[in-house]
N, C-alpha and C positions, 0 to 999 in steps of 0.2 A: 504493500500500500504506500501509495506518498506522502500522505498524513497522517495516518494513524498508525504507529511505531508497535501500542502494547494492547491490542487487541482484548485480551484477555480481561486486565483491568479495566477498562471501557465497559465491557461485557458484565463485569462483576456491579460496576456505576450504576448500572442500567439497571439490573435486578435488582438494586437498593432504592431506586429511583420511582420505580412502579409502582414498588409496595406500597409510595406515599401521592398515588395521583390521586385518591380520593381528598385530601386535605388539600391540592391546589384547585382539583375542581368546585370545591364549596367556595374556596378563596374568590376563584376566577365568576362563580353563579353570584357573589356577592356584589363584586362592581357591575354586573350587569341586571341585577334583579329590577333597579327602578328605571333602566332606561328600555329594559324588552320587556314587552308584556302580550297575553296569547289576544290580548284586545285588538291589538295594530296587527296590519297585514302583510305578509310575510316578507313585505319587499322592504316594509320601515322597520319593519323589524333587523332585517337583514344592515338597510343605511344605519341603524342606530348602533349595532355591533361594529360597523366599521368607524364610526366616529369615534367609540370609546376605546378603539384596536390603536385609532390613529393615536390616542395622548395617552394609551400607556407607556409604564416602563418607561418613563422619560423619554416619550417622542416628542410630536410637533410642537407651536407654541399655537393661539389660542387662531393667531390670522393665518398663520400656513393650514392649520387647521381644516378652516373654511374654506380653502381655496381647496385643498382633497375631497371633500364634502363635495361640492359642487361640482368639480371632476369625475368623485366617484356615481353621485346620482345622476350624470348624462349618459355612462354609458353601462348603467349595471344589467338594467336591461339585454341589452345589446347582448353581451356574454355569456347572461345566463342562458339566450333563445341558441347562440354555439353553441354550449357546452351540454345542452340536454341529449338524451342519449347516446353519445359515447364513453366508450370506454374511460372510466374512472379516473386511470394514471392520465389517461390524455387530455381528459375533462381538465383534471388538476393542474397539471401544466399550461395547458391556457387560459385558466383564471388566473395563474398563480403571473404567467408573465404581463398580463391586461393588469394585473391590479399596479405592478411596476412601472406600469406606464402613467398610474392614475398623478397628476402635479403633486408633487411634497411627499409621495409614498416610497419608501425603498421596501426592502427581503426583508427585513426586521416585522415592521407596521404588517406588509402583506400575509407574511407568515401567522404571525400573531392573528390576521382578522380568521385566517383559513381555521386555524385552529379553535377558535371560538365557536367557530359555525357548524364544525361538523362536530366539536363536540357538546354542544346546547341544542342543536340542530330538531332532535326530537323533542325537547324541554319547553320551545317555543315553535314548534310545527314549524318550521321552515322547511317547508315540502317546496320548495322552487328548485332542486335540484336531488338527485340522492347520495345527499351529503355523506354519510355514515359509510358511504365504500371508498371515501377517498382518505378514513384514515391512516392506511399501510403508504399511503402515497407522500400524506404531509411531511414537509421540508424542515428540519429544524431551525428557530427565525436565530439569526447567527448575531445577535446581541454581544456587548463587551462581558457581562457575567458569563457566559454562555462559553463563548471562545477562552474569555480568561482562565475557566478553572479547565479545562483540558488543557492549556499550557502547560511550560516548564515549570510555572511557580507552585501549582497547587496539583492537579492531578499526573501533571506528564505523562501526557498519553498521546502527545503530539511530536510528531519530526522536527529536524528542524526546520524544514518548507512548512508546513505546517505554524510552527511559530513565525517564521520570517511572513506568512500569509495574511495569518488570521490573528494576529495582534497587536498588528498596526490600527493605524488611525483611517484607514480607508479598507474596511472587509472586502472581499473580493466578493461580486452578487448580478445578480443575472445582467446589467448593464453595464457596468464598466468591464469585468472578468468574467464571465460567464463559464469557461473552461473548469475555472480551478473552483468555483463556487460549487457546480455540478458534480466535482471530482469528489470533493471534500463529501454532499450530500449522499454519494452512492456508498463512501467507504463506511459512512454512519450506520446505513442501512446494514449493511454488509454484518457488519458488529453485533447490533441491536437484535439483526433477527438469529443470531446466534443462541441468545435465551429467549426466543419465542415473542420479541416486541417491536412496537414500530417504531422508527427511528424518533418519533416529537417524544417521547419518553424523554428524552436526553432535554428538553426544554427545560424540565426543573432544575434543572441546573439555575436556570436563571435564578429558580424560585430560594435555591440554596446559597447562592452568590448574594441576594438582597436581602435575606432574613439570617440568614446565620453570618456571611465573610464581612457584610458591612461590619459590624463588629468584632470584628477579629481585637485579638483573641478570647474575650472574655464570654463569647456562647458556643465555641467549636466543642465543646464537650456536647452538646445537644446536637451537634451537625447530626445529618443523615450520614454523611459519608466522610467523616475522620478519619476512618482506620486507611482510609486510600489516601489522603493529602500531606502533600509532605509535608504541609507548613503546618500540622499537628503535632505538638510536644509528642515524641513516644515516650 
């Protein structure tokens, strides 16, 4: 692989990772409990998951905001009457690259909205597509937590292409590198389904990078995944 050095470890992450998606999904059903509701129809429901996709996790600011807003409602339409009926992986990859076109959205924000939708998907009837086959497909949204703990500093479970790539100040993602963005997303897969999971599992990462690392060190005894980071006292 070119990226991913220790296979194994990664693989071990993963299965520690899993066990705790029910406590990001209540997390994730919480910021969206007052803005989805089964009242609004499937399409504002849909616009209102991308609005709060766009200013998570430290995205947009309030007028980039708007300006993806208004982007994303001229052509969401449009995408979803492609993307109906085919093939799942391909469905996904064409929303996934439409959504990086939408003004102010990068792989982060896009990722992020994908994963919301298929995963609340049946929680708020969003029947405009059949979301729920496209979870083996989602991308993991390649955030600075995300990238940071598979680095050399916390997990090392990256090369050094890998580190030279994905820890910079510009992620490589479907418009400016598109090669190595894809490359990095096959080897995750590759891993992940080694103990039976699909590669967005590795998302919590983020979720361990913002609730446990901001603090470092005084909650890594709570981490999920101590025993793997090197920057844990042994």
């Amino acid at each position: 692989m070119e990226y991913v050095k220790d296979a194994a470890k990664l693989a071990e992450v993963t299965k520690i990772l899993a066990l705790h998606e029910a406590s990001a999904r209540e997390f994730y059903h919480s910021q969206l409990s007052l803005q989805v509701s089964k009242e609004n129809t499937p399409l504002q429901n849909l616009t209102n998951i991308f609005v709060v996709a766009n200013r998570a996790r430290r995205g947009t600011s309030t007028g980039r905001s708007w300006t993806a807003f208004e982007s994303f409602s001229k052509g969401v339409e449009g995408i979803i009457a492609k993307c109906k009926g085919k093939d799942p992986e391909k469905a996904h990859i064409e929303f996934l690259k439409w959504l990086c076109e939408v003004k102010e959205t990068n792989q982060k924000t896009a990722n992020v909205f994908l994963k919301l939708v298929v995963m609340f998907s049946e929680d708020f009837e969003l029947d405009l597509l059949d979301w729920p086959t496209w979870k083996s497909h989602l991308h993991v949204p390649l955030d600075v937590w995300v990238t940071r703990l598979m680095g050399k500093k916390y997990l090392d479970v990256g090369t050094e292409a890998y580190n030279r790539d994905f820890l910079g100040s510009a992620v490589p993602n479907l418009t400016n590198q598109p090669k190595k963005y894809f490359q990095l997303q096959s080897e995750l897969a590759e891993v992940t389904s080694l103990v039976g999971q699909p590669r967005i599992i590795l998302d919590l990462l983020w979720w361990v990078g913002y609730v446990f690392c901001t603090y470092w060190p005084f909650l890594c005894d709570n981490c999920w995944i101590n025993k793997q980071c090197q920057n844990y006292p042994k």
